[in-house]
DRENTORKOL-3810 file (N, C-alpha, C; in nm, 4 decimals):
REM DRENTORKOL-3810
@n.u->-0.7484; n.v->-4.5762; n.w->7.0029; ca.u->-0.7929; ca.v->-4.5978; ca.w->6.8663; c.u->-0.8996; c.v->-4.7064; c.w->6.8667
@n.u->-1.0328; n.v->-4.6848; n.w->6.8047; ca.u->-1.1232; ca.v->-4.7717; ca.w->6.8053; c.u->-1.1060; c.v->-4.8658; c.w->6.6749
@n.u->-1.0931; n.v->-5.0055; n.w->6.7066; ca.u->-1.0654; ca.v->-5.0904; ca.w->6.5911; c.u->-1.1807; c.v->-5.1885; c.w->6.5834
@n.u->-1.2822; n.v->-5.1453; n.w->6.5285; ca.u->-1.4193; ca.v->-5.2307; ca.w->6.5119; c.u->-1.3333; c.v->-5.3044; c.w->6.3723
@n.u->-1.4497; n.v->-5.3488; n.w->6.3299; ca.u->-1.4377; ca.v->-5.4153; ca.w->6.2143; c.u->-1.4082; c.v->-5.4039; c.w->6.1227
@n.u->-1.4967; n.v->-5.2293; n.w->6.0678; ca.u->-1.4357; ca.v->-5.1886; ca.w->5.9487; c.u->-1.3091; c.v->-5.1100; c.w->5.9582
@n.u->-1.2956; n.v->-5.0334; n.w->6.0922; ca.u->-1.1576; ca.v->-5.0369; ca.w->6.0895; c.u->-1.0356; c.v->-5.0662; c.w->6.0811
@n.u->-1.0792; n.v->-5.2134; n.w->6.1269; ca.u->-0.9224; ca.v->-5.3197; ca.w->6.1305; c.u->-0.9390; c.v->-5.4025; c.w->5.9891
@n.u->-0.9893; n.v->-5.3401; n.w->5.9128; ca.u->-1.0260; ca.v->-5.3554; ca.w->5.7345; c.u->-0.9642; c.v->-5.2322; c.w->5.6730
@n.u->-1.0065; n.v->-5.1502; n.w->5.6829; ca.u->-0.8957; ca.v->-5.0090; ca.w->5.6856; c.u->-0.7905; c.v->-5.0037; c.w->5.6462
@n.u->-0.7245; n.v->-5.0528; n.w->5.8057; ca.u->-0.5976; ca.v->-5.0396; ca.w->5.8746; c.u->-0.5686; c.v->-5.1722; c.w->5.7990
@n.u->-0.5794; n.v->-5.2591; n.w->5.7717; ca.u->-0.5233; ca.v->-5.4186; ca.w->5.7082; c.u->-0.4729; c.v->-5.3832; c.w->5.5292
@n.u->-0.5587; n.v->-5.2933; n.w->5.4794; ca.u->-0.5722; ca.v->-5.2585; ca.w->5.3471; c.u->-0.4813; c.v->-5.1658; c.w->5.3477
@n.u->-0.4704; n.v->-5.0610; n.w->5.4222; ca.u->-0.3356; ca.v->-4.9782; ca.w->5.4289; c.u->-0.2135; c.v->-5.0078; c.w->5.4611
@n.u->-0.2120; n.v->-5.1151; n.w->5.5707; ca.u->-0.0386; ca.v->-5.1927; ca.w->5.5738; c.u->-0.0149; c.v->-5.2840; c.w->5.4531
@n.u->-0.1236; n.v->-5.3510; n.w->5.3720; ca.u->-0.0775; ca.v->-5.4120; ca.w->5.2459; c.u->-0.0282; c.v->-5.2950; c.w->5.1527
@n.u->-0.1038; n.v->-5.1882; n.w->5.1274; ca.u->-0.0867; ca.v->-5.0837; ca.w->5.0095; c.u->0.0575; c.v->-5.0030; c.w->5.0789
@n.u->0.1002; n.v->-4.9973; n.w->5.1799; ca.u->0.2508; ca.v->-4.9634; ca.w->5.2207; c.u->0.3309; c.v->-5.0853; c.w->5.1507
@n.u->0.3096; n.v->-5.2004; n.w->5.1913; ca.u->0.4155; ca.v->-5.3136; ca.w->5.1548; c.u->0.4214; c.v->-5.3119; c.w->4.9878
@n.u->0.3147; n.v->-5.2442; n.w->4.9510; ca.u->0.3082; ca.v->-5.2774; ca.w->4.8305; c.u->0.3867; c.v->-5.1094; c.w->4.7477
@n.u->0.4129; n.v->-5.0100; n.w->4.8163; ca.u->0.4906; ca.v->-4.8937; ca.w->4.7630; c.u->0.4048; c.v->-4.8268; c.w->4.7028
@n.u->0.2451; n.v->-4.8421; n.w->4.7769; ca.u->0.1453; ca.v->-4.7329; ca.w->4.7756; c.u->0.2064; c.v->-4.5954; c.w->4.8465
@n.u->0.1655; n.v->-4.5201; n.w->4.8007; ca.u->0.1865; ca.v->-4.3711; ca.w->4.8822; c.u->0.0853; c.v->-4.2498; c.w->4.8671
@n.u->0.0942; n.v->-4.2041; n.w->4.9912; ca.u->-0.0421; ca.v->-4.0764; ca.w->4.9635; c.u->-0.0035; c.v->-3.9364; c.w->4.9269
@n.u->0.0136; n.v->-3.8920; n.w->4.8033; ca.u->0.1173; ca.v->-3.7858; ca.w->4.7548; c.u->-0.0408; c.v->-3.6396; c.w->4.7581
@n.u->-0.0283; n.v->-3.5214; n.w->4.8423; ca.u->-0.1313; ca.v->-3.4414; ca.w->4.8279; c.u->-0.2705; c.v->-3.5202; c.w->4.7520
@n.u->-0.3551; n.v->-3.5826; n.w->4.8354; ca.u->-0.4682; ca.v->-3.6082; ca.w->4.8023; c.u->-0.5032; c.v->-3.6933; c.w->4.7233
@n.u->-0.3684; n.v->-3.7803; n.w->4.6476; ca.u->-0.4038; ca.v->-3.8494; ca.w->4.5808; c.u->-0.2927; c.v->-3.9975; c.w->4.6089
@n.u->-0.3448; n.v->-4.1098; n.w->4.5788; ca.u->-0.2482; ca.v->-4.2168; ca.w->4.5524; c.u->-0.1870; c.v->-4.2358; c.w->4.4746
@n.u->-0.0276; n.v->-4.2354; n.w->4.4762; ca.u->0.0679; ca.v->-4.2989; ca.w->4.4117; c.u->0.1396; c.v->-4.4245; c.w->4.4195
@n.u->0.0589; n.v->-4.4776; n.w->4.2884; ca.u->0.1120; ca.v->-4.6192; ca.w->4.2631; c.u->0.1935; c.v->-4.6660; c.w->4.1695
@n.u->0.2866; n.v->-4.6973; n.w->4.2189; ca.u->0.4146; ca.v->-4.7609; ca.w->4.1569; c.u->0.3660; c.v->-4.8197; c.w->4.0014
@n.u->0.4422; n.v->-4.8608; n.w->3.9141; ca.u->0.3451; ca.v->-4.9396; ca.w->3.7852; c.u->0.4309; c.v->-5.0296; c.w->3.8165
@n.u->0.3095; n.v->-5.1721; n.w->3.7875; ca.u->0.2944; ca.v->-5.3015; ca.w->3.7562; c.u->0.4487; c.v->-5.3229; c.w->3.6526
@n.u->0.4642; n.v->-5.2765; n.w->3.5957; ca.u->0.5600; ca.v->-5.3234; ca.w->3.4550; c.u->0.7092; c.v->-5.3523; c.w->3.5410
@n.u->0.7419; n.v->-5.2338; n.w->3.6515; ca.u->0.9137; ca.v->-5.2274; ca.w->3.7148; c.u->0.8664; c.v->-5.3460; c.w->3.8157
@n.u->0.7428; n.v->-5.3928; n.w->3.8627; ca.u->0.7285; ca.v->-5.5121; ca.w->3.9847; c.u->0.7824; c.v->-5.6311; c.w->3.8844
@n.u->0.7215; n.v->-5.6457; n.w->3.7798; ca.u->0.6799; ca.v->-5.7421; ca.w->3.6616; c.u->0.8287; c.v->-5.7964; c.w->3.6336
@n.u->0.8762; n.v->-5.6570; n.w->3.5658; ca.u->1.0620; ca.v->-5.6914; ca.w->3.4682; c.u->1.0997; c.v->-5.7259; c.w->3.6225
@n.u->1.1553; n.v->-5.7353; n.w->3.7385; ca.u->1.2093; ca.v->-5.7208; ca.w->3.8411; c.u->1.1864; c.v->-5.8997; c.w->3.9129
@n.u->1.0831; n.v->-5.9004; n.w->3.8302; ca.u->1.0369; ca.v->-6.0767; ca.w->3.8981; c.u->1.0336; c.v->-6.1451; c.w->3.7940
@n.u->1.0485; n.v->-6.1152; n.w->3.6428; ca.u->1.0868; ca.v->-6.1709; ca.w->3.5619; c.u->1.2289; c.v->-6.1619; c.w->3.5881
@n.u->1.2859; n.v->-6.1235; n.w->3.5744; ca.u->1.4215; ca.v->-6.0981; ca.w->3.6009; c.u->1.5058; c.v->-6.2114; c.w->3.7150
@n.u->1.4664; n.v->-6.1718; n.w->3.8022; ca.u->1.4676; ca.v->-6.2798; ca.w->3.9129; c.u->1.4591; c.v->-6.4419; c.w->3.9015
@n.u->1.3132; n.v->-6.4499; n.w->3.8246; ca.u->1.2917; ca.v->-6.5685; ca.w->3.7564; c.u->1.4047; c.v->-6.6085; c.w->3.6542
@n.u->1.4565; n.v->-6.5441; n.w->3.5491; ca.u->1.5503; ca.v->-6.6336; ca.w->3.4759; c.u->1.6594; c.v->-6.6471; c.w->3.5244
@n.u->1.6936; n.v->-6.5387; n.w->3.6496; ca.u->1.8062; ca.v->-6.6021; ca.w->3.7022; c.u->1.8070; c.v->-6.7492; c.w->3.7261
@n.u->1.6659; n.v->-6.8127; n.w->3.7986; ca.u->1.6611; ca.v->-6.9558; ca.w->3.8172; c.u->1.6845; c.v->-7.0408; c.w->3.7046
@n.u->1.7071; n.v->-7.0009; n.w->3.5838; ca.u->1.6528; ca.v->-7.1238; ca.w->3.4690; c.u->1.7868; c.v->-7.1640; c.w->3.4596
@n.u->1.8944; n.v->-7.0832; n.w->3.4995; ca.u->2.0501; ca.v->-7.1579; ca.w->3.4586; c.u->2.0880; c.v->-7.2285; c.w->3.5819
@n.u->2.0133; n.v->-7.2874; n.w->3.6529; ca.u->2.0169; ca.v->-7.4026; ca.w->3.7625; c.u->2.0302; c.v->-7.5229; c.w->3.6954
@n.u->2.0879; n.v->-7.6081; n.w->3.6663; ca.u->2.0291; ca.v->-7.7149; ca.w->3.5498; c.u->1.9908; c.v->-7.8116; c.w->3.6129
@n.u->1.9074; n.v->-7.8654; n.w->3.5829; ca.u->1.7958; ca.v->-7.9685; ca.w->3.6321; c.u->1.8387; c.v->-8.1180; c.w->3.6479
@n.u->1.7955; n.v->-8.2094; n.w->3.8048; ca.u->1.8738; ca.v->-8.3060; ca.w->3.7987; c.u->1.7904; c.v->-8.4149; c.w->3.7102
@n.u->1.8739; n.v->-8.5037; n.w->3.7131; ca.u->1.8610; ca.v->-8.6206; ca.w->3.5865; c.u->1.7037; c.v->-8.6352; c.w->3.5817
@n.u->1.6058; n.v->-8.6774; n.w->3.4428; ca.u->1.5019; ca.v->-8.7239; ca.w->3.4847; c.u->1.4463; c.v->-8.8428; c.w->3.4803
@n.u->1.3730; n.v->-8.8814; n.w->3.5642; ca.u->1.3014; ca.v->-9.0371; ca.w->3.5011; c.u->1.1678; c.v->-9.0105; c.w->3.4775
@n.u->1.1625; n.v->-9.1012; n.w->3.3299; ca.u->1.0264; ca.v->-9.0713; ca.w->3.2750; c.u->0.9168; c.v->-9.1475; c.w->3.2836
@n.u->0.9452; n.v->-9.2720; n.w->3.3711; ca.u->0.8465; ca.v->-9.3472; ca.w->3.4292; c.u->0.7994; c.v->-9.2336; c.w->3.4854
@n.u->0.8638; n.v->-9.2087; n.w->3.5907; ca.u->0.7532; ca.v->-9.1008; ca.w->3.7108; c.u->0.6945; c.v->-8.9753; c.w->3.6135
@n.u->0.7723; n.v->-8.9778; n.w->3.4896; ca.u->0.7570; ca.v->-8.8414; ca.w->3.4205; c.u->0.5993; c.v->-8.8929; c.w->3.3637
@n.u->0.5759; n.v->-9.0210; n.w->3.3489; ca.u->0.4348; ca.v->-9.0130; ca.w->3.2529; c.u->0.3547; c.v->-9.0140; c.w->3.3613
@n.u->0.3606; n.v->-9.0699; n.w->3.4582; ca.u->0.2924; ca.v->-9.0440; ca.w->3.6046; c.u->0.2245; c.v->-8.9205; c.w->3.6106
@n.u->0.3713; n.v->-8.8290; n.w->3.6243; ca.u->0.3061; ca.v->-8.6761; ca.w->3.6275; c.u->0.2493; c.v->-8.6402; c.w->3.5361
@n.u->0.2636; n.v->-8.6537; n.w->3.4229; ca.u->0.2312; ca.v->-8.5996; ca.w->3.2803; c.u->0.0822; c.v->-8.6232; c.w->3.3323
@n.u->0.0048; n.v->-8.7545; n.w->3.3245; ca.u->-0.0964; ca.v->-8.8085; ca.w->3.3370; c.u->-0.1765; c.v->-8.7468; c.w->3.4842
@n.u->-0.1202; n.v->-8.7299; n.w->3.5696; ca.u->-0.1876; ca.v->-8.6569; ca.w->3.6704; c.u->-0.1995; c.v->-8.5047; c.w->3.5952
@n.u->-0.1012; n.v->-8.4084; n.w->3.5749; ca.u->-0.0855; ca.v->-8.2780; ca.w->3.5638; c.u->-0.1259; c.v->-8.2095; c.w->3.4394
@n.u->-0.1388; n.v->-8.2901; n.w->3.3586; ca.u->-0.1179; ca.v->-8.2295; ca.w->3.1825; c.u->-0.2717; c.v->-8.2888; c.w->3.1077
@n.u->-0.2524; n.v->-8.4322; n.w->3.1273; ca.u->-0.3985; ca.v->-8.5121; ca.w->3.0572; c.u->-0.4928; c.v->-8.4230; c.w->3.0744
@n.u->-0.5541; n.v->-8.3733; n.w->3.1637; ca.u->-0.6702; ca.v->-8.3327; ca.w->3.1891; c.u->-0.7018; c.v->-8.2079; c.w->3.0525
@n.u->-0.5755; n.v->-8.1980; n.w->2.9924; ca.u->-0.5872; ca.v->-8.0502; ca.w->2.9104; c.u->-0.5403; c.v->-8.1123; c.w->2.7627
@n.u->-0.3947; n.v->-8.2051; n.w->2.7993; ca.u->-0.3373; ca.v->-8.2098; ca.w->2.6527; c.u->-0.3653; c.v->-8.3546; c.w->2.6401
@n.u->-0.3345; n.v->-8.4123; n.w->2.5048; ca.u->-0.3364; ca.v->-8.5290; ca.w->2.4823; c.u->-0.2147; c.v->-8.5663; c.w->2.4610
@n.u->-0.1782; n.v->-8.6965; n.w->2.5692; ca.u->-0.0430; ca.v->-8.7624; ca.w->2.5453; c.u->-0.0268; c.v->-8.8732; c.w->2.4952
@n.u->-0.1195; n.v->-8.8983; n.w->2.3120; ca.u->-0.1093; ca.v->-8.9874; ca.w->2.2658; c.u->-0.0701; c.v->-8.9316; c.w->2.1425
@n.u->0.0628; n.v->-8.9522; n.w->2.0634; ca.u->0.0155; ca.v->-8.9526; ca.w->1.9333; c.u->-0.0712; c.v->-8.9729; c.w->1.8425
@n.u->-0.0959; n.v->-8.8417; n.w->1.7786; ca.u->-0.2127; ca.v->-8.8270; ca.w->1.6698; c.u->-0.3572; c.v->-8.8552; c.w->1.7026
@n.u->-0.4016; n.v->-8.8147; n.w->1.8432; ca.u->-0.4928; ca.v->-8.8002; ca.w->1.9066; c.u->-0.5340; c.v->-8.6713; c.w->1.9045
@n.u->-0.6892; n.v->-8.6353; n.w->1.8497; ca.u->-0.6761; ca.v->-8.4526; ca.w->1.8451; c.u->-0.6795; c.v->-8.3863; c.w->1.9668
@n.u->-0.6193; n.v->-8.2520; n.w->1.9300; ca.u->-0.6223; ca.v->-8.1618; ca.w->2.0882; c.u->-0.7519; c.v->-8.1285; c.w->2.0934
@n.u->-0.6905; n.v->-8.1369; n.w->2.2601; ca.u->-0.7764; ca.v->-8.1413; ca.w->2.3683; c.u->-0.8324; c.v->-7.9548; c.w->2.4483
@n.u->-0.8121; n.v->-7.8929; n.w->2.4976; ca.u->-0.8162; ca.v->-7.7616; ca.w->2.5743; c.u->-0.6696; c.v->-7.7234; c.w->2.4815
@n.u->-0.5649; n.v->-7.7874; n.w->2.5636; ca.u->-0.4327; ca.v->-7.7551; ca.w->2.5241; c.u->-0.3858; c.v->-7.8454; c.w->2.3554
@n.u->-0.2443; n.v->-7.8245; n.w->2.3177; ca.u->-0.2092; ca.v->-7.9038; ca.w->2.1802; c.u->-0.1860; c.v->-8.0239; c.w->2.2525
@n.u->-0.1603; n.v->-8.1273; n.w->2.1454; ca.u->-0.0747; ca.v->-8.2544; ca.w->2.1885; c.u->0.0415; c.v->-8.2800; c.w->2.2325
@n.u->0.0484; n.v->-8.3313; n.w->2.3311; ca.u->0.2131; ca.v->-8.2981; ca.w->2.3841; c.u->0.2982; c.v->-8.4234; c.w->2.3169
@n.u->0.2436; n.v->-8.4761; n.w->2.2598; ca.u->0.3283; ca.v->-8.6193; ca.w->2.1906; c.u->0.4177; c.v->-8.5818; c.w->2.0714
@n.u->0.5348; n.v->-8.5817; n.w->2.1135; ca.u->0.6418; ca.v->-8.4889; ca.w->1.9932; c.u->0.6732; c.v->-8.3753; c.w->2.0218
@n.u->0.6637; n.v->-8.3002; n.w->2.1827; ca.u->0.6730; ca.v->-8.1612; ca.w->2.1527; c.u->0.8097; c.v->-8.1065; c.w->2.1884
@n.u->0.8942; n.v->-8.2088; n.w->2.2440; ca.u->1.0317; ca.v->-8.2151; ca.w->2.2639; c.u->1.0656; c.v->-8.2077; c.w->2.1299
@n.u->1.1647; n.v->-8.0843; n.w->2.0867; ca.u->1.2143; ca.v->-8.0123; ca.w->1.9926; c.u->1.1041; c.v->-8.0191; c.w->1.8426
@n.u->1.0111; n.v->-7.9848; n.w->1.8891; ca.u->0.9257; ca.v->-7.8801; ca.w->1.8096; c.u->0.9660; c.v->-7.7465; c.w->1.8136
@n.u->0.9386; n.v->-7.6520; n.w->1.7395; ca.u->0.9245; ca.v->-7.5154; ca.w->1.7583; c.u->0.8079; c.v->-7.4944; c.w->1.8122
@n.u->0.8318; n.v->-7.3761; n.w->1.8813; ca.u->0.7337; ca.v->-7.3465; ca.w->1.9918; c.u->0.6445; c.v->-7.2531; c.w->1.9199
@n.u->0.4776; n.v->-7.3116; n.w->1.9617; ca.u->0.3616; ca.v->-7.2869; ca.w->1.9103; c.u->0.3517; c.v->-7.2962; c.w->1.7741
@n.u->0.4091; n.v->-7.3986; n.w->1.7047; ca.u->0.3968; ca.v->-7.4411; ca.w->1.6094; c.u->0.3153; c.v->-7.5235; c.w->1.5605
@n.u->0.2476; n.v->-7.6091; n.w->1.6157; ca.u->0.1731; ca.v->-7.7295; ca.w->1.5836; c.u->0.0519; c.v->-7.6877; c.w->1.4817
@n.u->0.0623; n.v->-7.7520; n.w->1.4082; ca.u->-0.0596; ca.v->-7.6980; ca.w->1.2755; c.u->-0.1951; c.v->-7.6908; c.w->1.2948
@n.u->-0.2728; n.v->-7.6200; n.w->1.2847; ca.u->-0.4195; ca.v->-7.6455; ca.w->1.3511; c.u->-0.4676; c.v->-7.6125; c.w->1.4714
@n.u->-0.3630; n.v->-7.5650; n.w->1.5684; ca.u->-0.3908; ca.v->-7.5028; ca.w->1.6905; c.u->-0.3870; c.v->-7.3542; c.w->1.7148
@n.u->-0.5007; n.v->-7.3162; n.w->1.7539; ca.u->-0.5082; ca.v->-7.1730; ca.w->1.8003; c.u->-0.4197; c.v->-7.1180; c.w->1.9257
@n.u->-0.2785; n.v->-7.1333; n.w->1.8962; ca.u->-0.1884; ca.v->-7.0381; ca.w->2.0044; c.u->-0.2413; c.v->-6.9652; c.w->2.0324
@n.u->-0.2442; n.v->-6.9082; n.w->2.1464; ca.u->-0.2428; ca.v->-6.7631; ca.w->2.1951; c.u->-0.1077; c.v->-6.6805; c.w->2.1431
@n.u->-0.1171; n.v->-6.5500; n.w->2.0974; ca.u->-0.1005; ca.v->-6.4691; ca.w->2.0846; c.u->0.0843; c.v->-6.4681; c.w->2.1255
@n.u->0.0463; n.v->-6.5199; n.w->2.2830; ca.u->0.1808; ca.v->-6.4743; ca.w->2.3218; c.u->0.3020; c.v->-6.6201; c.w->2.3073
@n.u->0.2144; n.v->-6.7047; n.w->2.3151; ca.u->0.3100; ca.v->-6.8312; ca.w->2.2994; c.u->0.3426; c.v->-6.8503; c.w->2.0968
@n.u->0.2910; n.v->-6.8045; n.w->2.0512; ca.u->0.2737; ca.v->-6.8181; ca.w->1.9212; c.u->0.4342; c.v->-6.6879; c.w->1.8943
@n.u->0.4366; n.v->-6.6298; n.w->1.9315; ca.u->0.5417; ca.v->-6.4900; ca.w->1.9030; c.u->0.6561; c.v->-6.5756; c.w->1.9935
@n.u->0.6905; n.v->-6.6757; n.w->2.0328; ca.u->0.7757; ca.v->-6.7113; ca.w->2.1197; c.u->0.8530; c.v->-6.7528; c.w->1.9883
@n.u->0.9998; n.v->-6.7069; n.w->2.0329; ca.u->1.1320; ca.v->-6.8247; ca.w->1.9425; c.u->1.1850; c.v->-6.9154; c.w->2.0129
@n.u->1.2241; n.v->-7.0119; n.w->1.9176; ca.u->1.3197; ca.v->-7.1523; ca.w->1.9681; c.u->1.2336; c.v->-7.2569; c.w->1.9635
@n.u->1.2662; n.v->-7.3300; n.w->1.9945; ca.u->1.1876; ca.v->-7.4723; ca.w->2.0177; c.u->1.2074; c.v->-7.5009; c.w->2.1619
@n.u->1.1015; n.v->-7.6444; n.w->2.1886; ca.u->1.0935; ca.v->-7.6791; ca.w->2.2797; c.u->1.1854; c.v->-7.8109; c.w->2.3460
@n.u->1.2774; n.v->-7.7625; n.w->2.4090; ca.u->1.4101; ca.v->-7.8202; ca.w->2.4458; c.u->1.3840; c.v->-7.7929; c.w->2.6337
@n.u->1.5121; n.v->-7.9117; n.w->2.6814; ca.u->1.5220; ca.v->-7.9149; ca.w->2.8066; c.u->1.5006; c.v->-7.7551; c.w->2.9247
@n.u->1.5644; n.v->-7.6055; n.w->2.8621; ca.u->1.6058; ca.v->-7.5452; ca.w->2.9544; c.u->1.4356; c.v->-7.4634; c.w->2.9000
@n.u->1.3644; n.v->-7.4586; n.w->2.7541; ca.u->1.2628; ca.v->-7.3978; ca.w->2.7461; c.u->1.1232; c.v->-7.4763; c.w->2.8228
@n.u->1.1435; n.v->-7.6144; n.w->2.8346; ca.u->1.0179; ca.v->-7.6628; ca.w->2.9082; c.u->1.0410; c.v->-7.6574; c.w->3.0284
@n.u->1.1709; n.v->-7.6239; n.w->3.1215; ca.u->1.2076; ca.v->-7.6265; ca.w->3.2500; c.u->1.1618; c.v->-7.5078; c.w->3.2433
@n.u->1.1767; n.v->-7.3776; n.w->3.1878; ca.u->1.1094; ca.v->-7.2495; ca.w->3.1939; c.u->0.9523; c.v->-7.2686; c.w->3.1947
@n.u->0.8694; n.v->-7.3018; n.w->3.1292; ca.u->0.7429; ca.v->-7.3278; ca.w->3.0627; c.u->0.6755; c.v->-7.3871; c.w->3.1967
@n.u->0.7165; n.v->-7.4782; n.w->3.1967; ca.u->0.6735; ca.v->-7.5888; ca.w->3.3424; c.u->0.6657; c.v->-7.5523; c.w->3.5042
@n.u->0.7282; n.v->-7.4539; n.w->3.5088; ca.u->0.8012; ca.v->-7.3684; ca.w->3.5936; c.u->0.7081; c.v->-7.2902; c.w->3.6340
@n.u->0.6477; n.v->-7.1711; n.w->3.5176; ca.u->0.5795; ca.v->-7.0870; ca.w->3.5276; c.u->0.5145; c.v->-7.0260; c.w->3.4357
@n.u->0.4261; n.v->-7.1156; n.w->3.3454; ca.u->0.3864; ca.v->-7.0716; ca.w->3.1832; c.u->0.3256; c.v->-6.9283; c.w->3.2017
@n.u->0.2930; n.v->-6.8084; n.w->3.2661; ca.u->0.2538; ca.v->-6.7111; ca.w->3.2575; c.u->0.3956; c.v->-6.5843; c.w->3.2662
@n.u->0.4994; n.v->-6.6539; n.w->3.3081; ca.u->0.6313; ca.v->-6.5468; ca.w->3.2825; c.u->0.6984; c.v->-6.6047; c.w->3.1786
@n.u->0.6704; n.v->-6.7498; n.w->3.1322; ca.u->0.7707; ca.v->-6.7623; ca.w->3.0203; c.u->0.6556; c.v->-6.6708; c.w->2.9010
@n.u->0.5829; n.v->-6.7231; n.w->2.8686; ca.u->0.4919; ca.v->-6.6191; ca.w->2.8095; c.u->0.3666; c.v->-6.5423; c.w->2.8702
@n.u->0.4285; n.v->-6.3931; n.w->2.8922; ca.u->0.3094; ca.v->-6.3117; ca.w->2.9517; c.u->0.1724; c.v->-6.3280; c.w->2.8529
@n.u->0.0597; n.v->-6.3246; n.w->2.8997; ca.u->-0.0245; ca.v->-6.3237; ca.w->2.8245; c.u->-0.0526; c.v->-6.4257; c.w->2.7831
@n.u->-0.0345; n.v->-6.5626; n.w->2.7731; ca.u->-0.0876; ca.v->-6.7234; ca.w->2.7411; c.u->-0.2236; c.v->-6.7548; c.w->2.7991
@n.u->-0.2496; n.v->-6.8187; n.w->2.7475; ca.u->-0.4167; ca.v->-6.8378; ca.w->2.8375; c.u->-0.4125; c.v->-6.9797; c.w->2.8601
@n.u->-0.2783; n.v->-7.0471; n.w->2.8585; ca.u->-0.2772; ca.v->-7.1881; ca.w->2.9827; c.u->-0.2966; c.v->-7.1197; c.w->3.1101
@n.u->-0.3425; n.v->-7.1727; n.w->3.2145; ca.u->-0.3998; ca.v->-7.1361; ca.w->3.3438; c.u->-0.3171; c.v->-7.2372; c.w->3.4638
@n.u->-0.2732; n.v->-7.2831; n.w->3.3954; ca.u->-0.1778; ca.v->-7.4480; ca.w->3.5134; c.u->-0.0549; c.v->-7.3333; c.w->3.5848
@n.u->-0.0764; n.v->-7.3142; n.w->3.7152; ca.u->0.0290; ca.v->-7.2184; ca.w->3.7668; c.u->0.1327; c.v->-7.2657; c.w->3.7629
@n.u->0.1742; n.v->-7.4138; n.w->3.7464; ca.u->0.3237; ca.v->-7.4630; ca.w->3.7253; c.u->0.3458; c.v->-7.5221; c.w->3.8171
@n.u->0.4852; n.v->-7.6024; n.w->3.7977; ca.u->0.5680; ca.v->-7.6771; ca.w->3.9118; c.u->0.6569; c.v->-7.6408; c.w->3.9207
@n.u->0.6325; n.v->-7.5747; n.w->4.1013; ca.u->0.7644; ca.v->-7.5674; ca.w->4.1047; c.u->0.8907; c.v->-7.6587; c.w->4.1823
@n.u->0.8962; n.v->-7.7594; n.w->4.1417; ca.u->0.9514; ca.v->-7.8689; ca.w->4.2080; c.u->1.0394; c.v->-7.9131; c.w->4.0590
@n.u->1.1700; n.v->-7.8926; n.w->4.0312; ca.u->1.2636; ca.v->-7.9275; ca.w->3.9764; c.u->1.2508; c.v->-8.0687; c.w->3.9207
@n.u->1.2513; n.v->-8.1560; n.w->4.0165; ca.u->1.2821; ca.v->-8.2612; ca.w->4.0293; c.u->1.1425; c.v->-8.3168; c.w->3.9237
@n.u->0.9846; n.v->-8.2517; n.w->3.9489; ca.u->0.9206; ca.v->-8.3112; ca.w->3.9026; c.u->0.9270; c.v->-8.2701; c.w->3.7363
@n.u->0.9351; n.v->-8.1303; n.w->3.7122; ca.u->0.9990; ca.v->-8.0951; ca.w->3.5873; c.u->1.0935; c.v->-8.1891; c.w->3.4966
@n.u->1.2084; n.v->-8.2191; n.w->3.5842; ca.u->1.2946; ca.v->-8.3344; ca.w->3.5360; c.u->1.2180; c.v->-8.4000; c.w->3.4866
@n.u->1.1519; n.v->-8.4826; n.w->3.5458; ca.u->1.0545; ca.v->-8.5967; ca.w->3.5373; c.u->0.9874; c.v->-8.6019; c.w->3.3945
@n.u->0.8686; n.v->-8.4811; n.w->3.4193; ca.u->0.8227; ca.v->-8.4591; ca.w->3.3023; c.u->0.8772; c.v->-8.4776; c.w->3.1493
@n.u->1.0091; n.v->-8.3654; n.w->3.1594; ca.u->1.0994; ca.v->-8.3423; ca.w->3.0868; c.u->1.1446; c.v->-8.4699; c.w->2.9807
@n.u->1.2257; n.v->-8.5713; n.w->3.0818; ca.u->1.2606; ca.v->-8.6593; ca.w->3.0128; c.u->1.1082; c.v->-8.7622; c.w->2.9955
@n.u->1.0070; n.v->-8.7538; n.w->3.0095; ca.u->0.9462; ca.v->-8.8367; ca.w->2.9572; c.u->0.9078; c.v->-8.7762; c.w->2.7757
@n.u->0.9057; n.v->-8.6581; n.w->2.8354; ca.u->0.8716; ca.v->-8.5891; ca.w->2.7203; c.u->0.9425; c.v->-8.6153; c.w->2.5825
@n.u->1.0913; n.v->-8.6155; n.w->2.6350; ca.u->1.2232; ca.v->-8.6397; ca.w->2.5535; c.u->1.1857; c.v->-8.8115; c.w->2.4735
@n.u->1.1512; n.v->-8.8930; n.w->2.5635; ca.u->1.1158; ca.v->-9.0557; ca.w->2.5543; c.u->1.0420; c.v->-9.0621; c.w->2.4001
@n.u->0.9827; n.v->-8.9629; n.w->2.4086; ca.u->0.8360; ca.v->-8.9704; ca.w->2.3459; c.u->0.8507; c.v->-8.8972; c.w->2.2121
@n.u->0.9991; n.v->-8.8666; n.w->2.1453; ca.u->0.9997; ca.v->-8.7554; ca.w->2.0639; c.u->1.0804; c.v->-8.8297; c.w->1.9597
END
């Protein structure tokens, strides 16, 4: 078998599209839909959220806040938003509530407020807690720093 370049490009693109439950059905490709990968790793995902999170400290929490969040939200009271809303007060707000801010679509249709096990979700992975959000921060996934966050957040409410 000759494996030049574009071959072993080929052959690389076809062992991903196997792993991925591509198949070549008479002449044509059959591809699985996105939606059974999607529910299946959402799924997966909330299994994690009933882990409960260890204690936090919110010294380190404004630390992170200020490294991870500033760049988007404002963590001053009654400071206007920034890219993102103000995160000052957002410990038990209702979620996408804040007056004057253009939610997206999908965080705006969200119920509950914003409490310990919904920002441990949020923080986690804001594109599975709400599909469709147009925050772009892929998340933390480090518990511990969540904690962190968390209770500073709590400090501040």
């Amino acid at each position: 078998m000759d494996f030049s370049t574009a071959n072993r490009g080929a052959f690389a693109l076809l062992l991903v599209a196997c792993a991925m439950g591509v198949s070549w059905m008479g002449g044509a490709l059959a591809i699985p839909p996105l939606s059974a990968t999607s529910s299946a790793q959402a799924a997966s995902s909330q299994k994690e959220d009933v882990t409960p999170l260890p204690a936090g400290d919110p010294n380190r929490g404004m630390t992170l806040a200020t490294e991870s969040c500033a760049a988007c939200h404002s963590l001053t009271p009654g400071v206007k938003d920034s890219v993102g809303p103000e995160l000052a007060g957002v410990f038990g707000r209702k979620i996408g509530s804040l007056p004057d801010y253009p939610y997206s679509q999908a965080l705006h249709s969200q119920n509950g407020t914003w409490d310990e096990a919904a920002l441990n979700r949020w923080l986690r992975d804001p594109a599975t807690f709400a599909p469709g959000t147009r925050m772009s921060f892929p998340g933390l996934p480090s518990a511990a720093d969540r904690a962190d966050i968390i209770a500073w957040l709590k400090d501040r409410s």
